[in-house]
C-alpha positions in Angstrom: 78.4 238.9 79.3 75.6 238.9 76.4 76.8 237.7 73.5 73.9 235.9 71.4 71.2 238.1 69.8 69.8 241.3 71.6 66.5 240.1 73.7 64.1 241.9 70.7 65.8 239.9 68.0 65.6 236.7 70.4 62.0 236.8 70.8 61.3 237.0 67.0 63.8 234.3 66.0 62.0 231.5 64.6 64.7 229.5 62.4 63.4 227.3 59.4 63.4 223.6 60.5 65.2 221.2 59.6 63.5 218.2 59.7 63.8 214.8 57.8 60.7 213.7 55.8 60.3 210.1 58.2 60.7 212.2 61.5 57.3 211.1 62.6 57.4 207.7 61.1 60.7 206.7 62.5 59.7 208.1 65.9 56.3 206.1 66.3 58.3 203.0 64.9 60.7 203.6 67.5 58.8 203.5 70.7 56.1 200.6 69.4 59.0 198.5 69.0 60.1 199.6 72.8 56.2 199.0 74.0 56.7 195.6 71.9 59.5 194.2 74.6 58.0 196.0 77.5 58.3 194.5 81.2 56.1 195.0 84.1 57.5 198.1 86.1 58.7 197.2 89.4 58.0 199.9 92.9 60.4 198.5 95.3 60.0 200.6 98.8 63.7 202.3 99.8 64.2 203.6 103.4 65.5 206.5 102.6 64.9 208.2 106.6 62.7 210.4 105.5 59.8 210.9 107.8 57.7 212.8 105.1 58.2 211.3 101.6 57.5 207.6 100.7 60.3 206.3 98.6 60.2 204.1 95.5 63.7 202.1 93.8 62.2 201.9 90.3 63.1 199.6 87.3 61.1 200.1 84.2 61.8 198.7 80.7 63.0 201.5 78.1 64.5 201.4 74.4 65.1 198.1 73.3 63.5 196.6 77.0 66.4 197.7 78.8 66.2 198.3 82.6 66.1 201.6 83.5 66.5 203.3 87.2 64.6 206.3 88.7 63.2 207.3 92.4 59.1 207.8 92.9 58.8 210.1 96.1 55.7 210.8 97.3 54.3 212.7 100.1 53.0 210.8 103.1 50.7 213.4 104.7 47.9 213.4 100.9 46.2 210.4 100.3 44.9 209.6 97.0 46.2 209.6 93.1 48.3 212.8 92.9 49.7 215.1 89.9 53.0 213.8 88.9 56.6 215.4 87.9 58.4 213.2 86.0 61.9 214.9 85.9 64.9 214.4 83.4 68.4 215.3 84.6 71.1 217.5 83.3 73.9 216.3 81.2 76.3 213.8 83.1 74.2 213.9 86.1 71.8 210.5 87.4 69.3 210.0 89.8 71.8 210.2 92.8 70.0 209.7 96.5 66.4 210.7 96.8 67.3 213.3 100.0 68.3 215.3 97.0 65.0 215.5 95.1 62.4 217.0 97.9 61.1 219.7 96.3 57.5 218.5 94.1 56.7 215.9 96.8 57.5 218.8 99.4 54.5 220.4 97.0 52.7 217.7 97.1 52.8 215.8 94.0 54.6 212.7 93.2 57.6 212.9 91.8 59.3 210.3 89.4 63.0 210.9 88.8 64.4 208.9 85.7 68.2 208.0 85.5 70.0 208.6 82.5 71.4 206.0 80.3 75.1 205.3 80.8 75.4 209.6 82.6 75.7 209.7 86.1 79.6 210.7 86.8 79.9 214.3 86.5 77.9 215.3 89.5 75.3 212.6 90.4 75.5 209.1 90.4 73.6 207.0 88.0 73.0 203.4 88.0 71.7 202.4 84.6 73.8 201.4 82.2 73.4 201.6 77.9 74.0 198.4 76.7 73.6 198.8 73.0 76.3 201.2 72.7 77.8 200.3 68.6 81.4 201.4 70.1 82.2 203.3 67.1 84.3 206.2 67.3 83.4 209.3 69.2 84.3 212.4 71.3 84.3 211.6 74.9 81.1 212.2 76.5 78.0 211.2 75.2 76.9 213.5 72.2 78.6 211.7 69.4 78.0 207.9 70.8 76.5 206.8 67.2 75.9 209.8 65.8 76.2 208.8 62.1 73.3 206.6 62.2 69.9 207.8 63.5 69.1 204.3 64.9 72.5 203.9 66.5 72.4 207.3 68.3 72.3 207.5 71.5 69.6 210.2 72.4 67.1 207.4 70.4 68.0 205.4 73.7 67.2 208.1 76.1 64.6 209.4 74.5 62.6 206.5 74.3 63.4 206.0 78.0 62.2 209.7 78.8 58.6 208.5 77.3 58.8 205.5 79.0 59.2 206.9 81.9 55.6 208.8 81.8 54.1 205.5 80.7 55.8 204.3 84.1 54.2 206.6 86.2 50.9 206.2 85.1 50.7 203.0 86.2 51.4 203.6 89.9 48.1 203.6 91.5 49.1 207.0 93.3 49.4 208.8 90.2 46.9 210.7 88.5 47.2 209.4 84.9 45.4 212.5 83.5 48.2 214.9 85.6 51.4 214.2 84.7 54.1 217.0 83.9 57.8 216.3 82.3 60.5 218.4 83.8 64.3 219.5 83.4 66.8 221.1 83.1 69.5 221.9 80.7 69.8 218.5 79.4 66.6 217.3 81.5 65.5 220.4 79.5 65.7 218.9 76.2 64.7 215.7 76.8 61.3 217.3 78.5 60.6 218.7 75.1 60.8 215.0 73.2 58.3 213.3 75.8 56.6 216.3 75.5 56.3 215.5 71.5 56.4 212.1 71.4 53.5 211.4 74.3 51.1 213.7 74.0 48.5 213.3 77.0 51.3 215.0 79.2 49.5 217.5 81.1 52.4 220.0 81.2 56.4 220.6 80.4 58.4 222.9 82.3 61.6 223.1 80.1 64.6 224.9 81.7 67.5 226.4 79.8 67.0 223.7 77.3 69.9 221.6 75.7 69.6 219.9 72.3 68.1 222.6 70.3 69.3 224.1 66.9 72.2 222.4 66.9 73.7 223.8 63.8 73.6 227.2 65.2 74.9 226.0 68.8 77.8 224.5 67.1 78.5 227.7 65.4 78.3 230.4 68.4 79.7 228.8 71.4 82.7 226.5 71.7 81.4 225.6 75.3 80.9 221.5 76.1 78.5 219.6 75.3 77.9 221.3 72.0 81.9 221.3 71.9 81.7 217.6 71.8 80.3 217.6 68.2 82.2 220.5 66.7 85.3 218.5 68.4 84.0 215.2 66.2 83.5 217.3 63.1 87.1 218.9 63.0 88.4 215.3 63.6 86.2 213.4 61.2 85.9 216.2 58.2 84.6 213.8 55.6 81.4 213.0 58.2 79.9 216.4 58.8 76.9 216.5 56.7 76.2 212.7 57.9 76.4 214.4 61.5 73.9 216.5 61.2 71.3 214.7 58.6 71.6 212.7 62.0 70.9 214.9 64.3 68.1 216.2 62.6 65.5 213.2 64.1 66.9 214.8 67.8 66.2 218.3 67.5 64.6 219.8 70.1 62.8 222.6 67.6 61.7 220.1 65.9 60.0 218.1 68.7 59.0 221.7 69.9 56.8 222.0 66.8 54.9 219.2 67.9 54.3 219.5 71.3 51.0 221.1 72.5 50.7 220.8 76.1 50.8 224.0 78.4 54.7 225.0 78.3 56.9 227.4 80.9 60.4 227.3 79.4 63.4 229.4 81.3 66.6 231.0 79.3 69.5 233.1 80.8 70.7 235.9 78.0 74.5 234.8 79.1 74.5 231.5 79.0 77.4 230.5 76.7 76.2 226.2 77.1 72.8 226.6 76.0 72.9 230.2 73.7 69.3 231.9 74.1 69.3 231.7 70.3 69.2 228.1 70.5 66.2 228.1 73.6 64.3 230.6 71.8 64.3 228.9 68.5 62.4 226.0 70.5 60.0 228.2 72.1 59.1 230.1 69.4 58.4 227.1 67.6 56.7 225.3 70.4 53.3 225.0 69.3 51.4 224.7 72.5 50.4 227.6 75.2 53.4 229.0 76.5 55.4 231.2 78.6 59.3 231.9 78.9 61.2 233.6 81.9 64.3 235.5 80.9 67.0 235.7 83.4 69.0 238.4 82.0 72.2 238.2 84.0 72.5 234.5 84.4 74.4 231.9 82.5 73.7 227.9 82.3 72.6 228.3 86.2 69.7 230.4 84.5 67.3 231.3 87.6 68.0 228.5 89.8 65.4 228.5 92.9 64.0 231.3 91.6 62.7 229.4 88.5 61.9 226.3 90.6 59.1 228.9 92.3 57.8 230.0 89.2 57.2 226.8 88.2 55.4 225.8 91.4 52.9 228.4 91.2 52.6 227.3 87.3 51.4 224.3 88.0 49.4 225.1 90.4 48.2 227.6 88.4 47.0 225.2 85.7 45.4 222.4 88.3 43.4 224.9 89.9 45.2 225.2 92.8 44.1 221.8 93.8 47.3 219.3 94.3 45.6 217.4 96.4 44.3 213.8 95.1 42.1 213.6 92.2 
């Protein structure tokens, strides 16, 4: 059932920021220091039995030079350097088996699939680990892992990863450089909107029922998980709530939103109680590139599924001139 704001009010709503005074400084400090203990990426070929998409095992070097996993697939049949998807996965979720990630190489574009930090056993597997973990207190799950200290938290990790992971993809000599898209959803969602900020020669984001946006206001209208995590941590740890969300400030999705100028097609579903439209529309509104938004009306977190994954293909190739093909 709808229970945020009516879909009039929703496309107006354009919340003040809140945004510390250093976001830009500590963000550009952040990732020169992960470019400072950078590693050559390594393209290992994977049989994965699949007679039309070339497989990649990937290891790049993320925040603080860690190793990070993610799947390059790309399509056999198109020779040449290709556009590229790099995708970010849903909350809990990793990169899982790449049988389950056919659809931009079945496109034909190349398609880099990052692996979340420490996630990976809710519904895919994941096989990175996040070793600088502070192992303070927190609410199971991953939300609250550091939260009182912006450069303890872990979305710093992942989010340096996430631009990484575009740097990564740019080297392989199949990828256009010039063509590269960030992807997600939900989760992936939120994290497409930080690369989308922080690297700013991404060609394209296609940002799907977004998580970690307006968290204030997400804590406030929907007791649902993952949000639940940090109300959960608030009404244990009373005496750290303003600390909680000075943090969480540097993560903010509408604040990266503001920022980001590449060509944008977001996706929100009016009943969805994990992600409240409020919260995805006070990104896009925001969101200071070209834009569009498809509104699934009677959808929740699934928002439009397949349907949306369509959208998006004719989006992009919409915006590379119908040409996929190599560059």
């Amino acid at each position: 059932m709808l229970f945020d704001l009516p879909l009039d009010r929703l496309r107006e709503y354009r919340p003040e920021r809140d945004e510390p005074a250093d976001f830009d400084e500590f963000w550009t400090a952040t990732l020169e220091e992960a470019r400072a203990l950078r590693t050559p990426p390594s393209f290992e070929p994977y049989d994965a039995g699949l007679a039309t998409v070339e497989v990649f095992d990937v290891t790049f070097s993320g925040f603080g030079g860690h190793p990070i996993k993610a799947w390059l697939l790309l399509p056999r049949h198109i020779e040449g350097r290709l556009p590229c998807v790099v995708e970010y996965i849903g909350y809990n979720g990793g990169r899982g088996l790449p049988h389950e990630w056919l659809t931009w190489s079945a496109a034909g574009y190349a398609h880099l699939v990052m692996d979340t930090r420490g996630q990976g056993s809710g519904w895919l597997s994941g096989d990175t680990p996040d070793p600088d973990s502070d192992g303070s207190p927190q609410t199971p799950g991953f939300m609250t892992r550091g939260i009182l200290d912006p450069r303890r938290y872990y979305y710093r990790r992942v989010f340096t990863d996430a631009v990484r992971a575009v740097e990564t993809a740019r080297e392989h000599p199949r990828v256009d450089p010039d063509r590269v898209v960030v992807a997600g959803i939900s989760q992936g969602g939120g994290i497409t909107l930080a690369a989308a900020a922080l690297d700013r020669k991404v060609a394209a984001a296609l940002c799907d029922v977004p998580f970690l946006c307006h968290y204030r206001r997400a804590t406030e209208i929907t007791d649902e998980m993952p949000y639940g995590e940090i109300s959960q941590y608030c009404k244990i740890h009373r005496d750290h709530v303003d600390r909680v969300f000075d943090t969480l400030r540097y993560f903010d999705g509408v604040n990266f939103a503001a920022r980001a100028t590449a060509p944008a097609l977001f996706s929100v579903a009016l009943m969805d109680a994990i992600c409240p439209p409020s919260t995805v529309f006070a990104a896009y509104n925001h969101y200071a590139g070209e834009k569009s938004i498809e509104v699934w009306r009677y959808n929740g977190h699934e928002g439009g599924a397949g349907f949306q994954r369509a959208v998006q293909i004719r989006f992009l190739a919409k915006l590379f001139g119908g040409e996929v093909s190599a560059g």
